[in-house]
N, C-alpha and C positions, 0 to 999 in steps of 0.2 A: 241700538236695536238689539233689542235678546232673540237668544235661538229660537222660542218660538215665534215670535213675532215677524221673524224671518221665514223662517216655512209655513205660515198663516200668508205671508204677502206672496209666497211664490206660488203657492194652494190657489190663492184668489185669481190671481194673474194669469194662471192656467185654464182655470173656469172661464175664466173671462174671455178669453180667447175660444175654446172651446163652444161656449154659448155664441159668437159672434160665426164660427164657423157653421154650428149649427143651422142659423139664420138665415147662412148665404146658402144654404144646403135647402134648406125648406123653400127658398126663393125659385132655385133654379130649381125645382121639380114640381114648384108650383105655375100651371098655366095664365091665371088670374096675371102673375107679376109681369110676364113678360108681355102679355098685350098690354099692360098699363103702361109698359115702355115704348111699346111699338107705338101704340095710341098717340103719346103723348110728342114722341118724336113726328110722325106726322101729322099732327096737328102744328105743331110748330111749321113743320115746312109748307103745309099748303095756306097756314100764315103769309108766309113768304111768297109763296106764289099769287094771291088776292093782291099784292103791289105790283106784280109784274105785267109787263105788255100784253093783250089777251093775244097778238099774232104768235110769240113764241111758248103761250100756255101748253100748246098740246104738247111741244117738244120738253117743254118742261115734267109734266105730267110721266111725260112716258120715263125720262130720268129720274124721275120721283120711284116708280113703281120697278127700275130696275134696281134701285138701291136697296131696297126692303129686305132682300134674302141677304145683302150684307150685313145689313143692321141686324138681324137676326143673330146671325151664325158672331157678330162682334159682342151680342148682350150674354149669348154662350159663354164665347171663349172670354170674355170680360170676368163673367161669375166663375167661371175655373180656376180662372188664375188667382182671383181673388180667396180663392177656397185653399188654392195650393199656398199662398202666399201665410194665410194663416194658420196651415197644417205645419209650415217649416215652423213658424215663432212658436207653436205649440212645440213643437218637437223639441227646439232653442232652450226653452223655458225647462221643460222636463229633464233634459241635458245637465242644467242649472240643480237644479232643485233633485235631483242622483247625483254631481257632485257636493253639492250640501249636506247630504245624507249620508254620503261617505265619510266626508269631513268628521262629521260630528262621529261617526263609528270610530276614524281612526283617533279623536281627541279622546274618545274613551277609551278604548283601549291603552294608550298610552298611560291614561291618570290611571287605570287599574294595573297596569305593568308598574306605574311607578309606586302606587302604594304598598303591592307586592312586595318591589324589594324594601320597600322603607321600614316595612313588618318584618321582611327578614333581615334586615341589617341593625334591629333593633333586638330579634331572637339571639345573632349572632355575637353582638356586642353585651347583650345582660348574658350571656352563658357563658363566656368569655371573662366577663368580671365579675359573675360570682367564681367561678373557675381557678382566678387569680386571687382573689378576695380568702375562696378554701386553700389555697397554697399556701397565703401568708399566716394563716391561722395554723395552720398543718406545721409552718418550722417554728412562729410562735411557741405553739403547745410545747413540740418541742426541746424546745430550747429551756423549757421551765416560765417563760418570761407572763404567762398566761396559767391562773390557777383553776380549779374548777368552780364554777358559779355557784354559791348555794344562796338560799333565802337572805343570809343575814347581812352577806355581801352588799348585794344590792339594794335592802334597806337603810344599807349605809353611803353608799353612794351619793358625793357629791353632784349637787345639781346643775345638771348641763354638762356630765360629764358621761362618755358615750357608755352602756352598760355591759358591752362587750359580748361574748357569744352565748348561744342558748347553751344550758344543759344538754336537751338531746344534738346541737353540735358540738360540743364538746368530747361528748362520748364517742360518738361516733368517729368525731376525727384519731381522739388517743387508742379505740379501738382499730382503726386501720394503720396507727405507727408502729403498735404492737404486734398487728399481721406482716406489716414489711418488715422488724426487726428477727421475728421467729423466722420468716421465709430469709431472711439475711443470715443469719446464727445457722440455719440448716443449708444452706447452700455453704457457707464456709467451712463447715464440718466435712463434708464428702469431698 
């Protein structure tokens, strides 16, 4: 299942609760609902009573008509609970679906922290080995062992054989051998 398809089911599943709450909520403040229970519950019982003895009907009757304000106050507390019962699994679900939310914040964060450093361990590693790279070139020059590149050179250059450094590296490197040689020559003089 993918991340959205996952908070599409918890989105749903909340509605869904939500809408059921609603229901019980529009129920119990709707008068119509509860006489259609009360209705129906005594209809059922004086079912029950039309089989009984007519000598103990009235006593019947009158236990009939005591029960009412209980069945009342139980179709109440029935639908409350039933409302509390789906406020918590709302609550549950939302719970769910802010840890999910987090989840996913802190998996980004992370891939963004990790590609950060991967960018930088990538800065750190190419500046590093051009770094090394102008060192070797730098004793190279040097040493003589490295001459400077001109056109005809590399006209001639064997194929698939590496063409060595730019012009403008070149200069610039024997330009800065030349500054540490004179600051070396001037420093040993004084």
């Amino acid at each position: 299942m993918e991340e959205n398809e996952f908070a599409s089911t918890l989105d749903k599943k909340i509605q869904l609760l939500a809408n059921q709450r609603q229901e019980k909520m529009d129920n119990l403040l709707n008068g119509n609902w509860h006489a259609g229970i009360v209705e129906k519950s005594l209809q059922s019982a004086l079912g029950q009573l039309e089989k009984s003895d007519p000598a103990e009907l009235s006593q019947l009757l009158v236990s009939l008509i005591e029960q009412v304000p209980d069945l009342i106050r139980n179709i109440w507390t029935s639908g409350i609970d039933d409302v509390k019962v789906l406020e918590s699994e709302i609550g549950r679900w939302k719970e769910m679906q802010q840890y999910y939310s987090d989840h996913l914040k802190s998996q980004e964060v992370i891939k963004l922290k990790k590609n950060v450093e991967e960018d930088k361990n990538k800065v750190e590693y190419s500046s590093a080995a051009i770094e090394k790279a102008r060192e070797t070139l730098k004793s190279e020059i040097a040493s003589g062992n490295i001459e400077e590149p001109s056109k005809m050179k590399s006209i001639r250059r064997q194929t698939g054989t590496h063409p060595g450094p730019t012009l403008s590296d070149y200069r610039s490197i024997k330009r800065d051998l030349e500054v540490e040689q004179t600051t070396a020559e001037d420093d040993s003089a004084r």
